[in-house]
Phi, psi and omega in degrees: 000135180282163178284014172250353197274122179073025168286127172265137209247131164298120163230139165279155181317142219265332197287007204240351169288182189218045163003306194277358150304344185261138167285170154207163178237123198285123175237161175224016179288180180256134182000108206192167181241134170253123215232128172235154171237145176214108198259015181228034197293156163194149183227223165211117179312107195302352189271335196255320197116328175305143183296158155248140165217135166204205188237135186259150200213114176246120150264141169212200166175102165324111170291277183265348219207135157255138184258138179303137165328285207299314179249028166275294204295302166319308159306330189271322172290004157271012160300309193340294247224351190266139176277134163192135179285174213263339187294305205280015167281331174283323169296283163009277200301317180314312185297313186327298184281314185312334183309292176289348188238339184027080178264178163306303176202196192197155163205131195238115180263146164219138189233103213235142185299171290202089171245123195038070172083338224222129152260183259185032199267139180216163197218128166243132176103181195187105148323085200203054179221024161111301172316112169310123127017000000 
């Protein structure tokens, strides 16, 4: 018999993301599109146990607040351990961050690698005030 055959994986609870870890940053620059690729998100599928990994890609364009680097990478790693399905993980991030940054607008992308033949892509949010690409 393999040693995987009846394992149970600890998966944590949604309540383990961690919203209050994200920062701002005060900006008074002018109107831009701010774009991050985070090429290692990963959260756990709640159905399997299994990890998701994909590349998380955040556009915005900032009203009053840029969010600090630091506690964007803390925050996206309390995901690691948590079931969440890869859309409402995309919601997830989307409602956060809008929350917190109340930008001009927002569009949060997840791209998820490749599990059984099928890749995943999912999209919250728009871009829709004029900065060009």
């Amino acid at each position: 018999m393999p040693n995987a055959e009846g394992l149970k994986l600890t998966i944590k609870g949604k309540e383990n993301i961690q919203p209050n870890l994200l920062e701002t940053i005060k900006y008074t620059g002018k109107k831009q599109l701010i774009t991050i690729d985070y090429p290692e998100f990963s959260a756990v599928c709640p159905f399997s146990g299994l990890p998701d990994i994909g590349k998380l890609i955040i556009e915005y364009i900032p009203a009053e607040n840029i969010i600090e680097l630091k506690s964007l990478k803390y925050y996206l790693t309390s995901f690691r351990e948590v079931g969440i399905y890869q859309e409402n993980a995309t919601d997830q991030i989307h409602t956060d961050l809008k929350k917190i940054l109340k930008p001009h607008s927002i569009k949060i992308t997840t791209i998820y690698n490749v599990r059984g033949g099928m890749e995943t892509t999912c999209v919250m949010g728009k871009l829709n005030d004029g900065v060009k690409k």
